[in-house]
N, C-alpha and C positions, 0 to 999 in steps of 0.2 A: 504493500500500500504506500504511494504517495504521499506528500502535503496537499489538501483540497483547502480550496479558495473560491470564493464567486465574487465576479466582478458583477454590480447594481450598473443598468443603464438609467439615469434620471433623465427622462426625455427635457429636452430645450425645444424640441420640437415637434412635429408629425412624422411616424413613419412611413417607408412604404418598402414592402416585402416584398417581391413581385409574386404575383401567386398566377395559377393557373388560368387559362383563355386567351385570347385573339387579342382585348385591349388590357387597359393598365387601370380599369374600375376595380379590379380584384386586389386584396393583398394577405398576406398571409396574418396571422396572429402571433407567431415567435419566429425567430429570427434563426434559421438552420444551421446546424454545426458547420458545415462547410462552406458556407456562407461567413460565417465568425472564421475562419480558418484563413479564407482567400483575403478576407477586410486583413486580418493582422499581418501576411505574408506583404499583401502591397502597401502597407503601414513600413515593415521593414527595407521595402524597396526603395520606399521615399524618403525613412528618416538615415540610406545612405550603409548598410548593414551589408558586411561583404560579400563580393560573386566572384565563382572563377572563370576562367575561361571559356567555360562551357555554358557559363550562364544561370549555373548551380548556386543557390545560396547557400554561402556555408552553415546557418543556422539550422536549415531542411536538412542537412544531411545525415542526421541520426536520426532522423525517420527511414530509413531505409530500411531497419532492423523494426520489423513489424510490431514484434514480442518486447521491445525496450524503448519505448518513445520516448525523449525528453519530456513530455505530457501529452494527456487527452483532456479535451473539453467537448460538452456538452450544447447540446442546440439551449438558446436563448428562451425561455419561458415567463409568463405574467407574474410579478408579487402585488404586492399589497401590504403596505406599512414593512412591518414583521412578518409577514405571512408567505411564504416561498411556495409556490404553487411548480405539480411535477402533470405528464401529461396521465390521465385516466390508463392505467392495463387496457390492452387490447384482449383479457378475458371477460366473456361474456359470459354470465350465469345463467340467462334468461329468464330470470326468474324479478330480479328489481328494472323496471322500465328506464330506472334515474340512468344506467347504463347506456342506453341507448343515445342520450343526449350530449354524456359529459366527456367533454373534451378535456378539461384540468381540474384537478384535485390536490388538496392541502396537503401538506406534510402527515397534521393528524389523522386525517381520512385517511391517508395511505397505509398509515402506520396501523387502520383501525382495521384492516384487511379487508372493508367492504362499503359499499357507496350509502346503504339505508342506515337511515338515522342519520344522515345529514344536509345541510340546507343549502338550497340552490343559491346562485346568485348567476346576472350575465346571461340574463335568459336559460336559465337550465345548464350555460354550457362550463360552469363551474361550480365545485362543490369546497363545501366547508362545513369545520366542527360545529357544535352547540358556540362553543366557545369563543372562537370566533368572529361569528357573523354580524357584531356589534361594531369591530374594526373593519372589515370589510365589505365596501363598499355596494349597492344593487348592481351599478354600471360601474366597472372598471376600465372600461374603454370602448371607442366607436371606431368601426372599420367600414372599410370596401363600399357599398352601395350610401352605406348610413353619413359617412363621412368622407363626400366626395366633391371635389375641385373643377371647375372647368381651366381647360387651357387652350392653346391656339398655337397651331404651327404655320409656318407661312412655306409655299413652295420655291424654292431655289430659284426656278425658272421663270414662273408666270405672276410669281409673289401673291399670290390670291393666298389669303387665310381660309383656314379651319379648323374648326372647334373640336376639343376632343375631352374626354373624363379622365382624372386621377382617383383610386381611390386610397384614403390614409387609414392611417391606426395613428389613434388620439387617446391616448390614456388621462385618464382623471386624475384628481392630485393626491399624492402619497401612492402612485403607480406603475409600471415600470415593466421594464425586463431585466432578466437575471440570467447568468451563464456559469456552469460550476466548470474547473479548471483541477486535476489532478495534475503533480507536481511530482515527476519521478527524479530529475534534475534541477534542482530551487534555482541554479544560474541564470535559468529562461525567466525566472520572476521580474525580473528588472526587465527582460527585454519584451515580457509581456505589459509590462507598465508603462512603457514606453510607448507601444502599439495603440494600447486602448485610450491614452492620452489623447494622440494624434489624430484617433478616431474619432474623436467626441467630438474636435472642432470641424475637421474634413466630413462626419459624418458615416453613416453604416447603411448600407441599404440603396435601395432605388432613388431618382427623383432630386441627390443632392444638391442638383443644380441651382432649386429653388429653394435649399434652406432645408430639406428635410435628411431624417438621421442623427441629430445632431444630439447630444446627453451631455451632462455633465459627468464628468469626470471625478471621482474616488478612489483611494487606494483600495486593493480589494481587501475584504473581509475572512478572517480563516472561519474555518464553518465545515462540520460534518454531515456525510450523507445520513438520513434517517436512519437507524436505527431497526432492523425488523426480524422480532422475535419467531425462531424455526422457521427460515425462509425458505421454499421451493420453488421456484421460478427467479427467473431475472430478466430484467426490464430496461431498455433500451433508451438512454436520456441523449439521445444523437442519433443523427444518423447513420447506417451502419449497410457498409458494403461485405457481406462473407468472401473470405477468397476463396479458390478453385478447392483448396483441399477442405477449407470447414466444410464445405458444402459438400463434397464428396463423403466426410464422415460423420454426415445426418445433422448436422447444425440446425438446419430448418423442419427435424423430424418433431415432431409435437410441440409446434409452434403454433404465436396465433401475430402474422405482423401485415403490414400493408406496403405495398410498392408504391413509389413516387420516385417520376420523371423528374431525373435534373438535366434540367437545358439553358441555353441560353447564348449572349455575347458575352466575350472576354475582351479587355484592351487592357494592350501593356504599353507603356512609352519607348521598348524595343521594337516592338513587331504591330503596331498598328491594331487592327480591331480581325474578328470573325467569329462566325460560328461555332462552338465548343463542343465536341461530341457529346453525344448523348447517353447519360449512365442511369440504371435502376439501382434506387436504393430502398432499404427496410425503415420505417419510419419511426419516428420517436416512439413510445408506449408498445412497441413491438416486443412479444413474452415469448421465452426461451428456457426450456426445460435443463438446459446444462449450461455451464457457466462460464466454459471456456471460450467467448468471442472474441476476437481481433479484431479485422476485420481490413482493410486495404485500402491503400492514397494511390488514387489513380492518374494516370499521365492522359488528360482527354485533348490537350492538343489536336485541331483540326489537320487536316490531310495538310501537308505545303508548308506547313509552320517549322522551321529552324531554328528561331531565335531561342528559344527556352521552353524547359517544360511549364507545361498546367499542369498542378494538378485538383486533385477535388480530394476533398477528404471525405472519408468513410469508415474509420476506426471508433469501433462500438465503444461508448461509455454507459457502465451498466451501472446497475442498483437490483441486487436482493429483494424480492419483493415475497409476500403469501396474501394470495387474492382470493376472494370469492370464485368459487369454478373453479374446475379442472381442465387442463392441458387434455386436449383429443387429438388426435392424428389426422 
């Protein structure tokens, strides 16, 4: 085990995640591990962090060694005040409805192995203890269709404008995103402080151009994962790519997780802009009957690109969990 840490994003201003479909009305609600991964890599690019020859950052280079990362971090999730909220198990009981809706769940509720007996908030898509729900806000945030921007692009050529949709994620106040950071090499602490510094003013996310992304910055907070008494299953706080051999020796055998497309543009200030091949990954809340995941940083570099690797990251960060329901094949 590491040193674990989470860094607090205090919004300064609106996010935007890009999320799924044709325009930019969509956005996500936390901010993807490998998404947090590429922000801090082109963080180190900027603030000047050395390359060799090949265009290798020396810092990436003990990730090579799959099984010894310098750290893992986790995809970006909602708080509230004190309150660290983790994504719902993707085990379903069938048996309590509240399942069906809840996309994030308290620390307590997690710890409490089950969703009943506790209080919605977020339109259903968040839960929380008896205990909590005093601190914890009805709306902790508006997104996508709810909290959405008009803008205007004009054509190169004919300069004729049109109108088009952004949509944000606007957190209430005492609200936020949080990102947990295991610590196998403490040297990176500094160069991870550095990164999210930089981030806060340049911004995370889509859309910076106009100001959004942007958080206040804090040194981060040391802080242990929950705690959970006779755990059987483990639970996926990132995104997480299996390599050729987990998967070959049943990693996904009495599982319960979901695939999501990662796509998109990449631009570097070497190699110009383009399409970034296209990777399936397991999604956060994604349950796993054995405990041994890794998982792999992949090189998606578009076809013609020489300047430097992409890569995307996909190294599971787990959490112990014992949930309502049982694991089926």
């Amino acid at each position: 085990m590491g040193k674990t840490i989470i860094y607090k994003l205090k919004p300064k201003s609106p996010f935007h995640i890009g999320g799924s479909g044709i325009g930019i009305e969509k956005t996500w609600e936390i901010i993807h591990s490998d998404t947090i991964f590429s922000a801090i890599v082109s963080a180190w690019k900027a603030l000047g962090e050395k390359v060799d020859y090949n265009g290798n950052m020396e810092l990436l280079k003990p990730f090579s060694d799959l099984n010894n990362p310098p750290f893992k971090l986790s995809s970006a999730f909602p708080y509230s005040n004190d309150v660290l909220f983790f994504p719902a198990p993707m085990i379903k009981s069938g048996v309590d409805k509240k399942e069906r809706k809840a996309q994030f769940i308290s620390s307590k509720v997690l710890q409490s192995g089950k969703i009943s007996g506790s209080v919605p908030k977020q339109d259903s898509k968040v839960y929380v203890s008896e205990t909590e729900k005093e601190i914890v806000p009805d709306t902790m945030w508006m997104s996508g269709y709810n909290a959405i921007v008009p803008r205007v692009t004009i054509d190169r050529i004919s300069s004729a404008s049109a109108i088009f949709h952004c949509g944000l994620l606007i957190f209430s106040e005492n609200c936020g995103l949080y990102f947990w950071v295991e610590l196998f090499d403490e040297t990176y602490e500094n160069h991870l402080n550095k990164a999210i510094e930089f981030l806060s003013e340049e911004g995370i996310g889509g859309e910076r151009s106009i100001g959004c992304g942007r958080f206040i910055y804090s040194d981060p907070e040391p802080a242990s994962l929950p705690i959970i008494e006779n755990p059987d299953n483990y639970m996926t706080l990132s995104l997480y790519h299996p390599t050729y051999d987990e998967v070959m020796a049943g990693i996904l055998d009495n599982s319960h997780y979901e695939l999501i497309t990662r796509r998109g543009w990449l631009y570097s200030p070497d190699g110009g802009s383009g399409r970034r091949r296209n990777v399936k990954m397991l999604a956060e809340g994604s349950v796993f009957s054995k405990p041994s995941l890794v998982g792999d940083i992949l090189d998606v570099r578009p076809k013609g690109w020489s300047h430097h690797p992409i890569y995307d990251y996909g190294l599971a960060f787990t959490l112990p969990i014992k949930w309502g329901g049982e694991l089926s094949a």
